[in-house]
MDAnalysis code that builds the backbone (N, CA, C; Angstrom):
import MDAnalysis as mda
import numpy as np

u = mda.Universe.empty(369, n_residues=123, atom_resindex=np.repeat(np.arange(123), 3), trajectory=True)
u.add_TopologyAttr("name", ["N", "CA", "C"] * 123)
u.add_TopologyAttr("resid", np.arange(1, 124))
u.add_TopologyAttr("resname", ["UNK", "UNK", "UNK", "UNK", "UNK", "UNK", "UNK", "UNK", "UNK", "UNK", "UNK", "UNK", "UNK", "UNK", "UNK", "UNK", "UNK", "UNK", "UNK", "UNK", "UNK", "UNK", "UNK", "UNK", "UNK", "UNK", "UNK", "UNK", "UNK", "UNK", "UNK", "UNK", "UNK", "UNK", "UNK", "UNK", "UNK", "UNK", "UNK", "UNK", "UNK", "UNK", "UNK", "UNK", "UNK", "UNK", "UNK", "UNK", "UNK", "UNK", "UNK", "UNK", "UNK", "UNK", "UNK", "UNK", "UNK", "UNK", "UNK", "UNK", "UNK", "UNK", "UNK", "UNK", "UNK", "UNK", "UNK", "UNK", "UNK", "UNK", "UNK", "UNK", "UNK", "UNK", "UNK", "UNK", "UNK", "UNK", "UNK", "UNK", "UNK", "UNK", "UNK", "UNK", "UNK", "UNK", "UNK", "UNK", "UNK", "UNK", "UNK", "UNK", "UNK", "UNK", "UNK", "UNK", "UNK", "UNK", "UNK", "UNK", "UNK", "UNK", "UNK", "UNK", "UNK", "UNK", "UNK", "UNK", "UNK", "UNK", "UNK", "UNK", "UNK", "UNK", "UNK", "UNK", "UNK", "UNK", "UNK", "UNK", "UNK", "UNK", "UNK"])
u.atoms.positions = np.array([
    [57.147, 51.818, 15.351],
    [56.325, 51.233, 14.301],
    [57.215, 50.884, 13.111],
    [56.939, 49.486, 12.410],
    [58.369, 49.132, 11.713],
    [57.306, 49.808, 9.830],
    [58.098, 49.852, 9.074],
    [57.422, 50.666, 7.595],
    [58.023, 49.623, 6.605],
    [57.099, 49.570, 5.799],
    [56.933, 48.846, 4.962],
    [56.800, 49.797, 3.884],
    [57.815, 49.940, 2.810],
    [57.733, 50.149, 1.096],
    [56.783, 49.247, 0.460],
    [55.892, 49.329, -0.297],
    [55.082, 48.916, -0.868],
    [55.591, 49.521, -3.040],
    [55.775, 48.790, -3.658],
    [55.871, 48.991, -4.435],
    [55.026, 48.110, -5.841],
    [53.958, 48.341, -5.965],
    [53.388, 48.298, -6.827],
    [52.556, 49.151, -7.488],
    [52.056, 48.838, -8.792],
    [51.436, 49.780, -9.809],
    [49.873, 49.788, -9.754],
    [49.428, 48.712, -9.698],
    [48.085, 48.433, -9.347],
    [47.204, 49.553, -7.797],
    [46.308, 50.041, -7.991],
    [45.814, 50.786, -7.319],
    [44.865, 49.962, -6.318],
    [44.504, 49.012, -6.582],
    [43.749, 48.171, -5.919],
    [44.580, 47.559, -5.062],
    [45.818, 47.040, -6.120],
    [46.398, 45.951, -4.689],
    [47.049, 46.752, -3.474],
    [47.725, 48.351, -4.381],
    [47.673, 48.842, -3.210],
    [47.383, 48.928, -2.433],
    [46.071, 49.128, -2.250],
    [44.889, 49.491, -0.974],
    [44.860, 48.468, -0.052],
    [44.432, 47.143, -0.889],
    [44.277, 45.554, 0.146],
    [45.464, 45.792, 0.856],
    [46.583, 45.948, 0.197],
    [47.966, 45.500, 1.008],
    [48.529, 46.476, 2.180],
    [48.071, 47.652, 1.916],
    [47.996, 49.182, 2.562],
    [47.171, 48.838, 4.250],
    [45.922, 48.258, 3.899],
    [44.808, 48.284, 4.803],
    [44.983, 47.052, 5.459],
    [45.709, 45.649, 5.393],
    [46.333, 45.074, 5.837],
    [47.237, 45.211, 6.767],
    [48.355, 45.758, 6.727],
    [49.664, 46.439, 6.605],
    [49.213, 47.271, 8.008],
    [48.394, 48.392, 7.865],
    [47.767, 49.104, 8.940],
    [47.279, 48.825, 9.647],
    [46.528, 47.857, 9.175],
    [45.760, 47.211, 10.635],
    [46.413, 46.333, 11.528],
    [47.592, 46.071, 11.081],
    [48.336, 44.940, 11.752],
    [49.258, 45.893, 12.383],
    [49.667, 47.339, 12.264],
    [50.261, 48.115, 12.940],
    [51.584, 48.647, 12.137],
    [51.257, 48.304, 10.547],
    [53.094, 48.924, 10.226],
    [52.548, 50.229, 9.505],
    [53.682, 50.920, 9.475],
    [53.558, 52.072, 8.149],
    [53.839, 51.646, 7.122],
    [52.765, 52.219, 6.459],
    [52.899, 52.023, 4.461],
    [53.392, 52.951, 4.210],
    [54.627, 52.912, 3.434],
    [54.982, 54.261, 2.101],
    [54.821, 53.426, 0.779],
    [54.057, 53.958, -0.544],
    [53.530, 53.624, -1.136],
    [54.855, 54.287, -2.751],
    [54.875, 53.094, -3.581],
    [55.320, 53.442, -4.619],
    [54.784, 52.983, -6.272],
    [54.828, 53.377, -7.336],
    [54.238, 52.597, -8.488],
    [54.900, 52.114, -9.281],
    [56.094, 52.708, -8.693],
    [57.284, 52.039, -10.232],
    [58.693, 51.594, -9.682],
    [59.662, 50.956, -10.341],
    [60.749, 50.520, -9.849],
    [61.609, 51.783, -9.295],
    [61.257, 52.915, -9.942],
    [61.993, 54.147, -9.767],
    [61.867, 54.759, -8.796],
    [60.483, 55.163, -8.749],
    [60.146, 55.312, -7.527],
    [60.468, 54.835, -6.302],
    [60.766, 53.222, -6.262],
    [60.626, 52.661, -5.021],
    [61.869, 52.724, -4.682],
    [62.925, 52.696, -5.745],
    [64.574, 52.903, -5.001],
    [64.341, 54.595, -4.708],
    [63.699, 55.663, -5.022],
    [64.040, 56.980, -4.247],
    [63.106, 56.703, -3.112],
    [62.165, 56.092, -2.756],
    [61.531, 56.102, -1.536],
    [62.034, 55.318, -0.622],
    [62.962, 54.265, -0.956],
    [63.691, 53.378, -0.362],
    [65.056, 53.909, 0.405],
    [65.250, 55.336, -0.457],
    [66.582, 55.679, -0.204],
    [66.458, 56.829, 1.424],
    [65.156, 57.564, 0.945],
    [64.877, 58.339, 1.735],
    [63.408, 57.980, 2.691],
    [62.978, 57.045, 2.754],
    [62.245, 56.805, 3.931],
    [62.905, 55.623, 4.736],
    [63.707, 55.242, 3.640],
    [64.721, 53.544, 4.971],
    [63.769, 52.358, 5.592],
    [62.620, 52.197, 4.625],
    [61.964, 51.105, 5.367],
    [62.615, 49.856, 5.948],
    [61.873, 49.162, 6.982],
    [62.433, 48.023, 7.208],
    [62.428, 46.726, 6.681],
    [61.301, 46.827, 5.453],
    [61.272, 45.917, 4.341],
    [60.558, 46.364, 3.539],
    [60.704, 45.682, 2.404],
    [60.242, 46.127, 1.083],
    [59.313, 45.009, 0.183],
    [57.692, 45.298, -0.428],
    [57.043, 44.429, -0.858],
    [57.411, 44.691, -2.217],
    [57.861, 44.314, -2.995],
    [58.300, 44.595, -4.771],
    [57.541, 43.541, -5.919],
    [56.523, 44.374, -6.029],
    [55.985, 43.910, -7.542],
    [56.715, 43.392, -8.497],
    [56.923, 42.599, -9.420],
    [57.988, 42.421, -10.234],
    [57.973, 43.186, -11.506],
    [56.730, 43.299, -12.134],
    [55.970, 43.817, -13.255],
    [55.749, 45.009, -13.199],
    [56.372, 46.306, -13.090],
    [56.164, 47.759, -12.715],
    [56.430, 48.337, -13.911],
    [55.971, 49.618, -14.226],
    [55.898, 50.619, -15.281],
    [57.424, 51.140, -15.015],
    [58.295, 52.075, -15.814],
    [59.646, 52.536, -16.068],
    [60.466, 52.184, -15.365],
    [60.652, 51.144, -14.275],
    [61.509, 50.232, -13.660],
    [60.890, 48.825, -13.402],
    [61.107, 47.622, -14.039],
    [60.710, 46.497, -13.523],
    [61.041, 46.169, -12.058],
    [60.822, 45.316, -11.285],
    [61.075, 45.133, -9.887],
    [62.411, 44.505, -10.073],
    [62.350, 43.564, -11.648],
    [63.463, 42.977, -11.320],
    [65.132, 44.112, -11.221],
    [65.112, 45.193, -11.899],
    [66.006, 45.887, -11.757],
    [65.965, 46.705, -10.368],
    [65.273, 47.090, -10.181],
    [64.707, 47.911, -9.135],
    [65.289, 47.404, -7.966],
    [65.144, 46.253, -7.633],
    [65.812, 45.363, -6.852],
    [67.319, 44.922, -6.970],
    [68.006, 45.165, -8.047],
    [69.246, 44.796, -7.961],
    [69.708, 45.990, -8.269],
    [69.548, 47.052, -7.996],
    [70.037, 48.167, -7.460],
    [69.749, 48.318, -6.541],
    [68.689, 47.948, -5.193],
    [68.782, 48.182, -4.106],
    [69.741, 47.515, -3.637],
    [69.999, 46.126, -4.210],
    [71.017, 45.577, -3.195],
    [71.946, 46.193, -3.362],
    [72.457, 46.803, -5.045],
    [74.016, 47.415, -4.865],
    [74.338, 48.220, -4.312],
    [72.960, 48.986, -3.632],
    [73.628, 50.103, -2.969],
    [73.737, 49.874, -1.180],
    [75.216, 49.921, -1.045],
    [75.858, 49.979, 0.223],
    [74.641, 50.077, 1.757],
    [73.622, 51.389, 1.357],
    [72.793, 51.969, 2.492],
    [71.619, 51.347, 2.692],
    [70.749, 50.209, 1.364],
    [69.779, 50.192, 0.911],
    [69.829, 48.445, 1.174],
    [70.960, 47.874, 0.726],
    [71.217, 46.347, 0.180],
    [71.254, 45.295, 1.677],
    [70.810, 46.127, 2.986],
    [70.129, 45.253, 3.754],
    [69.092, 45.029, 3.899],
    [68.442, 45.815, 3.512],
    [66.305, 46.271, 3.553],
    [66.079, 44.724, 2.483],
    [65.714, 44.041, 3.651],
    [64.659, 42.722, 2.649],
    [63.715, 43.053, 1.663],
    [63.914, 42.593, 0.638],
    [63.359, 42.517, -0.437],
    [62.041, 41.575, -0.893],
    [60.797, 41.601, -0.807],
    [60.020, 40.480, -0.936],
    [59.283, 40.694, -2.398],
    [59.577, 39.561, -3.347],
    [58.960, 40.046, -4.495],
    [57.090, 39.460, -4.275],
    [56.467, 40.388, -4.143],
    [54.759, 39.678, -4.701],
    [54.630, 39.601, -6.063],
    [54.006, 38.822, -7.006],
    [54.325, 38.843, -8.250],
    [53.057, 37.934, -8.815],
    [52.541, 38.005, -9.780],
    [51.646, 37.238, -10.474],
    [52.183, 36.400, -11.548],
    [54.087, 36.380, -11.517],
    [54.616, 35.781, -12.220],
    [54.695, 34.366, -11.311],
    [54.033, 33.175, -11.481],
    [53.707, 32.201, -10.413],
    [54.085, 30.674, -11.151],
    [54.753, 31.130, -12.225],
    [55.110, 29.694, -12.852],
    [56.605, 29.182, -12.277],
    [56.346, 28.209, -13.155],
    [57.711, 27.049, -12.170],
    [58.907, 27.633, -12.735],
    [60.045, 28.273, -11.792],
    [61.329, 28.702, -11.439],
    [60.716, 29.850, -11.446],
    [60.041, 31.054, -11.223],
    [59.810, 32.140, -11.031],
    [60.676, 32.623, -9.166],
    [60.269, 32.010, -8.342],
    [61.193, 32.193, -7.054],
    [62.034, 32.128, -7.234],
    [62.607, 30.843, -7.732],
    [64.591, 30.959, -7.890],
    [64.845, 32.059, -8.732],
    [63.895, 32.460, -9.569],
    [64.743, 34.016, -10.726],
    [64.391, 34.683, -9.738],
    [63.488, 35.077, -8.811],
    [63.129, 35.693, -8.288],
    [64.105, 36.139, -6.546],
    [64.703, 35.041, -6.334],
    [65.900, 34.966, -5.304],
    [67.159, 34.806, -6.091],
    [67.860, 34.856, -6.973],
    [68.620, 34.618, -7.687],
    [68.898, 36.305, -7.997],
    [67.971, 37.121, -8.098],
    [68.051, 38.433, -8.851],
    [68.153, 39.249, -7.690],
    [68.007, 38.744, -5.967],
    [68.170, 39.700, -5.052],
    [67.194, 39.482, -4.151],
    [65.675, 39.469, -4.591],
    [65.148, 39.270, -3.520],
    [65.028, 38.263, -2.472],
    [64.588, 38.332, -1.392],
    [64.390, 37.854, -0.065],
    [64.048, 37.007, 0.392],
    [62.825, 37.360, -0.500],
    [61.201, 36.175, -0.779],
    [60.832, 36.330, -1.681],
    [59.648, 35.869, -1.600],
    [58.643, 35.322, -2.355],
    [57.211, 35.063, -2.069],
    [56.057, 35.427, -2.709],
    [54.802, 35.644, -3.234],
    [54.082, 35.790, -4.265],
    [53.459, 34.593, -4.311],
    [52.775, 34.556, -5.607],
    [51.277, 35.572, -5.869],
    [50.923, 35.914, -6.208],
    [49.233, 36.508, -6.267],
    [48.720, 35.507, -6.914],
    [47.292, 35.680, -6.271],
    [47.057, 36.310, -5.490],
    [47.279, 35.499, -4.025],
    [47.818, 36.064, -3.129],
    [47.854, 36.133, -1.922],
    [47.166, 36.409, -0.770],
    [46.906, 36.002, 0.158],
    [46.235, 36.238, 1.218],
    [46.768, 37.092, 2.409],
    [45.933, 37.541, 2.914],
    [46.327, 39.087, 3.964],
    [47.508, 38.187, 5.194],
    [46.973, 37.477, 5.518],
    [47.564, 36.544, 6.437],
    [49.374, 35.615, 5.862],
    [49.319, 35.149, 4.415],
    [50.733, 34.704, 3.553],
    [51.632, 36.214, 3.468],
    [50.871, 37.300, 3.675],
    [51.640, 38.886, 3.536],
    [51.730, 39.210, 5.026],
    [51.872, 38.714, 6.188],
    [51.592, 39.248, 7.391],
    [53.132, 38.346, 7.549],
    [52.534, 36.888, 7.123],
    [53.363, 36.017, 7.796],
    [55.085, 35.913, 7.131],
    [54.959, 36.439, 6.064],
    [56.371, 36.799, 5.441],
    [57.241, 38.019, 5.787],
    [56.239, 39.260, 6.148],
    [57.122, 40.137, 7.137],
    [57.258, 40.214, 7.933],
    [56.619, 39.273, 8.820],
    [56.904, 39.099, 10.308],
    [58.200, 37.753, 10.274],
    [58.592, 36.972, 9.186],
    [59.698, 36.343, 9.158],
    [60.816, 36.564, 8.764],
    [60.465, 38.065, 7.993],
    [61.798, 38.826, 7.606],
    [62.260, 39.485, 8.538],
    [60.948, 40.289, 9.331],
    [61.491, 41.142, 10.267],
    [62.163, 40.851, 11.449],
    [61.770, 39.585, 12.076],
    [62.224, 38.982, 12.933],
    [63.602, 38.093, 12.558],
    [64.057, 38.140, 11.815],
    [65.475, 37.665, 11.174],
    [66.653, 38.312, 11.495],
    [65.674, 39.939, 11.366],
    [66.333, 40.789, 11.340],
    [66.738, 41.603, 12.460],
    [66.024, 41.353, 13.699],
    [66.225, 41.601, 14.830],
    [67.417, 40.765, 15.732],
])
């Protein structure tokens, strides 16, 4: 079963993205902050990572460019979801590390179909 880091703050989007995620067959490990998600990143090793950009005591955007620097961590795809949806937000948004890209709100199916194109990249 491939696991998916989930890193956002929102309790709601958690859940949609959680109950998604499950039903389609991956494991969720769940995080709320940028901080969080690099120690859950370090020690659960998902096979990709959904990164909020907008998080409480770590933004995603840092959060993320410390995953890449680190040696163990800086292959795990990075996908930012983000409600930051204005024009050049992806290029800062791939420019700073991540993978991909997602705007919110998003559909269960635009979140299915982006880790099934990371993951399979990656195989």
């Amino acid at each position: 079963m491939k696991k998916v880091l989930v890193v956002e703050d929102n309790a709601d989007n958690r859940e949609v993205i959680r109950t998604v995620l499950n039903h389609h067959g991956y494991e969720v490990v769940e995080a709320v902050n940028g901080a969080e998600g690099i120690e859950k990143a370090g020690s659960q090793k998902p096979d990709i990572i959904l990164m909020d950009l907008s998080l409480p005591i770590m933004d995603g955007w840092e959060a993320t460019r410390r995953l890449k620097a680190d040696d163990e961590l800086k292959n795990i795809p990075v996908i930012a979801i983000t409600a930051h949806a204005m024009s050049g937000d992806e290029a800062k948004a791939l420019k700073h590390g991540c993978d991909g890209y997602l705007a919110k709100p998003c559909t269960p199916r635009s979140v299915i179909d982006i880790i099934e194109k990371y993951l399979k990249a990656d195989e």
